[in-house]
C-alpha positions as CSV (number, residue, x, y, z in Angstrom):
1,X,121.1,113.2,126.6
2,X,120.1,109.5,125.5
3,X,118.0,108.7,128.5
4,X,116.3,112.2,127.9
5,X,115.3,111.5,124.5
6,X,114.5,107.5,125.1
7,X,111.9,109.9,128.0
8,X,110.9,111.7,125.7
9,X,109.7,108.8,123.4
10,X,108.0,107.1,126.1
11,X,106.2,110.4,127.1
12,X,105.0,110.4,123.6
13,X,103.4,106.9,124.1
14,X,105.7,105.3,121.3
15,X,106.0,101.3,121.1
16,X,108.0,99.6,124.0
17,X,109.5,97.6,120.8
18,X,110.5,100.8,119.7
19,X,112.4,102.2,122.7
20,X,114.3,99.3,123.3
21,X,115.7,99.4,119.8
22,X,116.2,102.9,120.2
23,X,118.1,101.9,123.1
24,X,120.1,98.9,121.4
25,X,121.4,101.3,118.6
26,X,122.1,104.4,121.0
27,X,123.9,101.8,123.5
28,X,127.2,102.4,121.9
29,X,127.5,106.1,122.2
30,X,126.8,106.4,125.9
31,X,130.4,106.2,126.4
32,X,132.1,108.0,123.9
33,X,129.3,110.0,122.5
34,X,127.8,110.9,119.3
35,X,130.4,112.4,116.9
36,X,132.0,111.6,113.8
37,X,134.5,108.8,114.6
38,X,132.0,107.0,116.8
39,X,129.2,107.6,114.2
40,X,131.8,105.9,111.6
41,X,132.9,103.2,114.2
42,X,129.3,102.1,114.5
43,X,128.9,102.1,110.9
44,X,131.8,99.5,110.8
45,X,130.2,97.7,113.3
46,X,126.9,96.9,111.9
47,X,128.1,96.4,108.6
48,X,127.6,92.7,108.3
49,X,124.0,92.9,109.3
50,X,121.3,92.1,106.8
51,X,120.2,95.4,104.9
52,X,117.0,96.3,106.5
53,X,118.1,95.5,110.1
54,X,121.3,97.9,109.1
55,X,118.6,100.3,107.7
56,X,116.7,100.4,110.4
57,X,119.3,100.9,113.0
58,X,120.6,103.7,111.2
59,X,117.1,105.1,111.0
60,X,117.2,105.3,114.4
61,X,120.2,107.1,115.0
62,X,119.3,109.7,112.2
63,X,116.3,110.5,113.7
64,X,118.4,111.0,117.1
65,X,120.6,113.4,115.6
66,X,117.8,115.9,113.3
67,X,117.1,116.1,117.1
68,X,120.3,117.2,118.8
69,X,122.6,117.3,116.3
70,X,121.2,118.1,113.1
71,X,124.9,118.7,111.5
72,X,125.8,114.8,112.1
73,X,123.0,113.7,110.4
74,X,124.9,113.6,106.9
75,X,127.7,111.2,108.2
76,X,125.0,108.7,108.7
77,X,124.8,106.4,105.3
78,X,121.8,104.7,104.5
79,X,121.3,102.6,101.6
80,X,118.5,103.2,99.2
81,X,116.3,100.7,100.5
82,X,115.4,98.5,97.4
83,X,111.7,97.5,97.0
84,X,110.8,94.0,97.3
85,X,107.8,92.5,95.5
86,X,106.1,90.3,97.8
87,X,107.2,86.6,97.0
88,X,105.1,83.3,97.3
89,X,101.7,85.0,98.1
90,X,98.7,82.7,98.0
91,X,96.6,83.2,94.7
92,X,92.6,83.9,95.1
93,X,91.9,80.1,94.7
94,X,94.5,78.4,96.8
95,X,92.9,81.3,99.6
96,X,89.6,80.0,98.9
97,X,90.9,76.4,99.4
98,X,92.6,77.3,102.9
99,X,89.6,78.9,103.8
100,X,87.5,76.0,103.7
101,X,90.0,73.8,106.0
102,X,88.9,74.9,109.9
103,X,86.0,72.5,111.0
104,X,84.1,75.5,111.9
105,X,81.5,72.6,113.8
106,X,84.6,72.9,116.4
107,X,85.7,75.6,118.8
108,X,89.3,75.9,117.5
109,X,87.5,75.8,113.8
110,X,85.3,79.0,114.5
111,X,88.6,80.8,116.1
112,X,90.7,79.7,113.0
113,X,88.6,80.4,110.7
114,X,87.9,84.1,112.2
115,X,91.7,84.6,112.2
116,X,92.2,83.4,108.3
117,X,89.4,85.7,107.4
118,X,90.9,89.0,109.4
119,X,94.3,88.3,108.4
120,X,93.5,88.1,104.1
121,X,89.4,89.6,104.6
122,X,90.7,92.8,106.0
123,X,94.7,92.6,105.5
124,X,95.4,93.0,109.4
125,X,99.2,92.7,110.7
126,X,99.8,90.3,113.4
127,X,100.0,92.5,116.0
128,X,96.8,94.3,115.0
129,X,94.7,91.3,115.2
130,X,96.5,90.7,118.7
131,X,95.7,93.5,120.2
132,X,91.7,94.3,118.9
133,X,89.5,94.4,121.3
134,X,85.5,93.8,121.8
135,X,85.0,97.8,121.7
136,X,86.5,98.0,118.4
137,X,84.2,96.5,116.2
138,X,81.1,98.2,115.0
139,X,78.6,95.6,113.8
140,X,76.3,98.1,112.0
141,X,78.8,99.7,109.6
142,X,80.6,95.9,109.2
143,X,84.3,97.6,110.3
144,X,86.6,97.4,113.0
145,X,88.9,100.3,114.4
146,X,92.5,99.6,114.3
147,X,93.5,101.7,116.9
148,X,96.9,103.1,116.8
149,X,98.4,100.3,113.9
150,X,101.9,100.7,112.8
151,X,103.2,104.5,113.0
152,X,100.6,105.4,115.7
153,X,98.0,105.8,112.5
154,X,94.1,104.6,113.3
155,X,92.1,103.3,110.3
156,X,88.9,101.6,109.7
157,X,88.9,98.0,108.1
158,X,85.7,96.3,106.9
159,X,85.2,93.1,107.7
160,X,83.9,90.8,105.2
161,X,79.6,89.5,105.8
162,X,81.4,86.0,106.2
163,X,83.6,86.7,109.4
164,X,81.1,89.1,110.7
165,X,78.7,86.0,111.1
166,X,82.2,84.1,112.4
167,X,82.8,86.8,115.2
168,X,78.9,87.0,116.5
169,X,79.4,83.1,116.4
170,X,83.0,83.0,117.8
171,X,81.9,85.1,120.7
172,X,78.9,83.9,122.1
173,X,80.2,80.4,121.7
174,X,84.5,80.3,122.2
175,X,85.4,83.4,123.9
176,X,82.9,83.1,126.2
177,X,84.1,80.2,127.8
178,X,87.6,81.3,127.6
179,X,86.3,83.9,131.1
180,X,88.8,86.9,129.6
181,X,90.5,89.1,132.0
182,X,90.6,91.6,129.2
183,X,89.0,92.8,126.5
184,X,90.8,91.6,123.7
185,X,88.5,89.7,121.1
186,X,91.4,86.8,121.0
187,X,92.4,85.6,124.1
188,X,95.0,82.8,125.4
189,X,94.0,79.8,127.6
190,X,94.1,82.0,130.8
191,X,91.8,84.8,129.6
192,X,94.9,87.1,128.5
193,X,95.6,88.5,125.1
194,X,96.9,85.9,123.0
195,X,100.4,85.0,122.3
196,X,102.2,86.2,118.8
197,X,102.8,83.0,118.4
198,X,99.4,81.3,118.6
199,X,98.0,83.2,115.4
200,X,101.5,82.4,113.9
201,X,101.2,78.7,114.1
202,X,97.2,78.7,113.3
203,X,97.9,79.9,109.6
204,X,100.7,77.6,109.2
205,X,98.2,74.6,110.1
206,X,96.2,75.3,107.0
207,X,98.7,76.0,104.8
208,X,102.0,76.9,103.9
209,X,101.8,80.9,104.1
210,X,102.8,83.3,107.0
211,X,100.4,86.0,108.6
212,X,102.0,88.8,106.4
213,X,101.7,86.9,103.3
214,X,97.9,87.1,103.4
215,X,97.9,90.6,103.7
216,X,100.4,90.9,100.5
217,X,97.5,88.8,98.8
218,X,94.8,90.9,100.4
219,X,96.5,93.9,99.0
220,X,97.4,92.3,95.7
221,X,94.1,90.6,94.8
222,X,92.4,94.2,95.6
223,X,94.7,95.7,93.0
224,X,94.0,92.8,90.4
225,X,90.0,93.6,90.7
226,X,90.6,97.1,89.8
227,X,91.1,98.9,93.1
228,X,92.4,102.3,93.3
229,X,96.3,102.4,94.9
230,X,94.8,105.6,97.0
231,X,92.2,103.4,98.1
232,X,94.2,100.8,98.6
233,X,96.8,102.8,100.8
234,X,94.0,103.8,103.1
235,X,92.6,100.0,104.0
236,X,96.2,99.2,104.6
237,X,97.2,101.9,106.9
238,X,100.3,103.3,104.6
239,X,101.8,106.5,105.3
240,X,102.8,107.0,101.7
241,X,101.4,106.0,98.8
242,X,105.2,104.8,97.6
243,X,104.8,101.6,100.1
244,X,101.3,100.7,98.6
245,X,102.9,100.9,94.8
246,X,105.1,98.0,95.5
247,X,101.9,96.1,95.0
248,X,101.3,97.4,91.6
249,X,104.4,96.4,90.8
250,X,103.2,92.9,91.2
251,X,100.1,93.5,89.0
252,X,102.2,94.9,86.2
253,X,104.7,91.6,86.5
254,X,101.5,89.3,86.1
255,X,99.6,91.2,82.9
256,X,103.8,91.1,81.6
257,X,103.7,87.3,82.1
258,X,100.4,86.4,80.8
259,X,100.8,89.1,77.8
260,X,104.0,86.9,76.9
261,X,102.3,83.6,77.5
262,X,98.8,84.3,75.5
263,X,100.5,86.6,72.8
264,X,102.4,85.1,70.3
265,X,103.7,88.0,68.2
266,X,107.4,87.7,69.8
267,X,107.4,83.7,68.9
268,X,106.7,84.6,65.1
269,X,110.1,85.7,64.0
């Protein structure tokens, strides 16, 4: 029954990344099957792992059982997954700063540069900008496709004026000499898509921030300027509009800390 339904999900076109941990957490029951003491024994098991990898893997073997056996489902106990605000995020002029490091007179420059601007100009994961490719982008409407992001959910990004002119420049004067054997705009040193952690270490030259943490700033900042969350959930390719509001949370935290810095009504008593 578990290689039928790990078929099934590779029939459906899911994420490789996705089977295999599909596999990992249904790895246990091929012996003694899926029923209440095993479901509890694995429960045991996984205990000691973080709360989101627990989470997850629990996830996973929910959403085996609403298929084949919907009455298990409720012996599967997942924590109320509690809402982080994103932590450390660059702020609007420290972005500005790192923006100006890449010696865009270089190749590597023009390429880190691009990357910088894709990852906070249009909020892109790592994997999305990985795996964009030339046919993507549409120079006339100033967007780019992001076909099948996270959840299998395509969405259009706009790219800012500034790395439009860096990707026309990028190009016709890196990528062309990188000879690509496919037709991924970011490439490794043998023509390839380039490696997850190439992107990875780029950001971290320029400053101290991850990939992620310039899309938290992306999504923040746009919130700060008055952006609607709707709006908002859309650009970042959310399925619910309860993932986008964790950002407002943020916005709320910084009017509460400058309201209690610049008014003084609780220091008068």
């Amino acid at each position: 029954m578990i290689e039928k339904y790990l078929e099934e999900l590779k029939e459906k076109n899911y994420a490789l990344s996705s089977i295999k941990k599909m596999r990992t957490v249904l790895k246990p029951f091929a012996i003694r099957g899926v029923n209440k003491e095993s479901i509890e024994e694995y429960q045991r098991k996984i205990a000691g792992l973080d709360q989101n990898t627990r989470n997850s893997y629990l996830s996973c073997l929910a959403r085996y059982l609403k298929k084949y056996d919907e009455k298990l489902v409720e012996e599967v106990n997942i924590p109320k997954k509690l809402k982080k605000l994103p932590k450390e995020i660059p702020s609007q002029e420290e972005v500005k700063t790192i923006l100006q490091r890449p010696d865009v007179l270089s190749f590597k420059g023009i390429r880190d540069r691009l990357i910088l601007e894709f990852f906070y100009g249009s909020g892109l994961r790592l994997s999305e900008l990985r795996n964009l490719r030339l046919e993507e982008v549409d120079y006339q409407k100033q967007v780019i496709l992001i076909n099948q992001g996270k959840s299998k959910k395509d969405r259009l990004c706009p790219i800012s004026s500034v790395a439009m002119k860096l990707l026309k420049k990028y190009l016709e004067k890196v990528r062309e000499k990188l000879k690509g054997k496919e037709n991924y705009i970011f490439l490794g040193q043998k023509g390839r898509k380039m490696n997850a952690k190439v992107p990875w270490r780029i950001v971290k030259k320029y400053g101290e921030f991850s990939p992620h943490k310039y899309r938290h700033a992306y999504a923040t900042h746009l919130l700060q300027n008055g952006m609607k969350e709707t709006s908002l959930q859309r650009l970042l390719g959310h399925s619910r509009l309860s993932t986008t509001q964790v950002y407002t949370k943020v916005t709320i935290e910084d009017l509460k800390e400058s309201y209690q810095r610049y008014h003084l009504r609780d220091k008068w008593d």
